[in-house]
C-alpha positions as CSV (number, residue, x, y, z in Angstrom):
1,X,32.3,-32.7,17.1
2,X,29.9,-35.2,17.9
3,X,26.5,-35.9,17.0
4,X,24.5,-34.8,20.3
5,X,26.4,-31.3,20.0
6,X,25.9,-30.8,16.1
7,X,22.3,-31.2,17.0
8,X,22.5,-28.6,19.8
9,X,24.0,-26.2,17.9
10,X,21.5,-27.3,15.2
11,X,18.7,-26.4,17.8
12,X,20.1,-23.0,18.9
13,X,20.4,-21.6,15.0
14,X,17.0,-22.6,14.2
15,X,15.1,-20.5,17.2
16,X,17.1,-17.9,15.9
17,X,16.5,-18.1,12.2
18,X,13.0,-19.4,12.4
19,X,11.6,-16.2,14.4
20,X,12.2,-14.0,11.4
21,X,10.4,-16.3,9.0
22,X,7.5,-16.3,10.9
23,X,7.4,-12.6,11.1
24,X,7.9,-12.0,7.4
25,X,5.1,-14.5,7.3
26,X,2.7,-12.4,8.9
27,X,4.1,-9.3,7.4
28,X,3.0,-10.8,4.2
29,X,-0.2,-11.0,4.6
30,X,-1.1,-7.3,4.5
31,X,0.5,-7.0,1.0
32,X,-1.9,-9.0,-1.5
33,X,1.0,-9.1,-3.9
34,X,3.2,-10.8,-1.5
35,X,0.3,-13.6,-1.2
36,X,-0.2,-13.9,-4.7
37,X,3.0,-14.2,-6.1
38,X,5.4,-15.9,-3.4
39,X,8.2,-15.5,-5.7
40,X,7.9,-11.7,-5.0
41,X,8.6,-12.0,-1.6
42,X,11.6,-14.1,-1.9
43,X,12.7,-11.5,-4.0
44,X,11.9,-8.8,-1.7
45,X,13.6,-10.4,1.3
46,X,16.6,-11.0,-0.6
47,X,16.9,-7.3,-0.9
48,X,15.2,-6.0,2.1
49,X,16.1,-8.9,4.8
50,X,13.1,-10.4,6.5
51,X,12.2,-6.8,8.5
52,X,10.9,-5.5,5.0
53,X,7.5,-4.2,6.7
54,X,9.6,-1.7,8.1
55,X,10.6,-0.6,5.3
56,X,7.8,-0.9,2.3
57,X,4.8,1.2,2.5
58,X,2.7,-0.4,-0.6
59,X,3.1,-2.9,-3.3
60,X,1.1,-2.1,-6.9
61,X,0.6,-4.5,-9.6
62,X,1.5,-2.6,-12.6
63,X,1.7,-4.2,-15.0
64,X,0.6,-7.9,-16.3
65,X,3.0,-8.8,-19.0
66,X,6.1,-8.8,-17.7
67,X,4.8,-8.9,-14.3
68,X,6.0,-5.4,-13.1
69,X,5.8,-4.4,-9.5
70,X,6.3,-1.0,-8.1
71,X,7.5,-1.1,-4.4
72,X,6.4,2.1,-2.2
73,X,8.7,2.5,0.4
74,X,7.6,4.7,3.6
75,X,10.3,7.6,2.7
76,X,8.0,8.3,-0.5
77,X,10.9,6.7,-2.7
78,X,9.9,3.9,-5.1
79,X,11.4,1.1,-6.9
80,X,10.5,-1.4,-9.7
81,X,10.8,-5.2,-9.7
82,X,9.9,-6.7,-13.4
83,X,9.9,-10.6,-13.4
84,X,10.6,-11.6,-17.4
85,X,10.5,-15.5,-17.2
86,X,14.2,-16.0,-16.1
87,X,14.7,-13.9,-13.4
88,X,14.0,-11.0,-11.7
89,X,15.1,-7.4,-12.7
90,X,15.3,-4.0,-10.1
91,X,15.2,-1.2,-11.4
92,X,16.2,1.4,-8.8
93,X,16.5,4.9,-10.2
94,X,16.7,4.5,-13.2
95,X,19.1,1.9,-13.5
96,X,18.0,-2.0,-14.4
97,X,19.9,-4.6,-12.0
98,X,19.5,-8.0,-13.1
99,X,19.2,-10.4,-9.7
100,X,20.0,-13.7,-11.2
101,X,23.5,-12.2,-11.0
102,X,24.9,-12.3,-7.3
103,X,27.1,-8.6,-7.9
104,X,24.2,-7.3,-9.4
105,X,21.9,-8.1,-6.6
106,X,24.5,-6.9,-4.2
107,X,24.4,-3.6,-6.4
108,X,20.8,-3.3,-6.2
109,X,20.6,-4.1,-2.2
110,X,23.0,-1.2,-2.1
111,X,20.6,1.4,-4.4
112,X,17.7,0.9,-2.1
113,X,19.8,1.0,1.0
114,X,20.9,4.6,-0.5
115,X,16.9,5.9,-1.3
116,X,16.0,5.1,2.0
117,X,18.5,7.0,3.6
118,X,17.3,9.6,1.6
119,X,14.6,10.2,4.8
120,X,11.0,11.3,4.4
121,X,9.8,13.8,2.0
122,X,7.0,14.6,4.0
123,X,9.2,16.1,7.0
124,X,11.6,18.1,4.4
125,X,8.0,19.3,2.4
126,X,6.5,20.1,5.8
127,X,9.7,22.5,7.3
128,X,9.4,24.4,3.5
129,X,6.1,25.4,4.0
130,X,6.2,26.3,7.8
131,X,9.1,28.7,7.1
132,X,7.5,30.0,3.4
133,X,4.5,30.7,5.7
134,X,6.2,32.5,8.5
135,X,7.9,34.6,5.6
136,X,4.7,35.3,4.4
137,X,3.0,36.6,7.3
138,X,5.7,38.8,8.4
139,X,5.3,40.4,5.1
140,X,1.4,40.7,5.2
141,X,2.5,42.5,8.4
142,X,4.7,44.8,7.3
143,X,2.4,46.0,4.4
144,X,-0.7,46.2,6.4
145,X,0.7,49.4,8.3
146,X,-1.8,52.2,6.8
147,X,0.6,55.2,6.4
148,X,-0.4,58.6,8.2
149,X,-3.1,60.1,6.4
150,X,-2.0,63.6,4.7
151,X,-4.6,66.5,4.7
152,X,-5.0,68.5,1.3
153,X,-3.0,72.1,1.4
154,X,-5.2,74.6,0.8
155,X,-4.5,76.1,-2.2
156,X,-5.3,80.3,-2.0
């Protein structure tokens, strides 16, 4: 290989890698935390890839001491990312995954991608009440039928 085509080949992966920086760039910037503490959102791209927008729905600060952020995803599913001096630690149902170790970070990756597959708990919430309301108003129906009114016998 020679120099002029290690360069070219240089150029071609960095218009393809340096798109997706710029958009988690900009993605960023709605989420305060991310701007505060860029740490976070190396974290965060580590286990979300640079398309996290599509994915997070809100970032809380929860906690100062260790630094514990809660991360909103857009099913209504949540995780927790706790930074305690040495590394970063996801806790993703339950279950503390400590990222400074590369299986454990694989681990995590693979508990999010499994609560966002869980879909959106507004749709499933929604269909419950549309069919416990249908149920209800052929009921109401049903009862609301006055029976035949019965005259008194006459008693002689």
């Amino acid at each position: 290989m020679t120099r002029q085509e290690l360069k070219e080949k240089l150029r071609l992966l960095i218009k393809q890698v340096y798109p997706a920086v710029i958009q988690s760039e900009t993605a960023a910037e709605e989420y305060d935390e991310l701007t505060k503490f860029p740490e976070l959102k190396a974290v965060i791209i580590d286990l979300l890839t640079y398309e996290f927008d599509n994915f997070l729905a809100a970032i809380d600060w929860v906690a100062p001491r260790p630094s514990t952020f809660r991360i909103n995803l857009k099913n209504g599913e949540l995780f927790y990312l706790i930074y305690n001096g040495r590394s970063w630690i996801a806790q993703v149902e339950g279950k503390n995954y400590y990222l400074l170790n590369l299986p454990e970070e694989e681990q995590a990756a693979m508990s999010i991608a499994r609560i966002l597959r869980y879909g959106s708990a507004d749709t499933e919430t929604e269909e419950v009440e549309a069919t416990e309301t249908e149920e209800t108003e052929t009921e109401t129906e049903e009862t609301t039928e006055e029976p035949a009114a019965e005259e008194p016998a006459d008693e002689a």
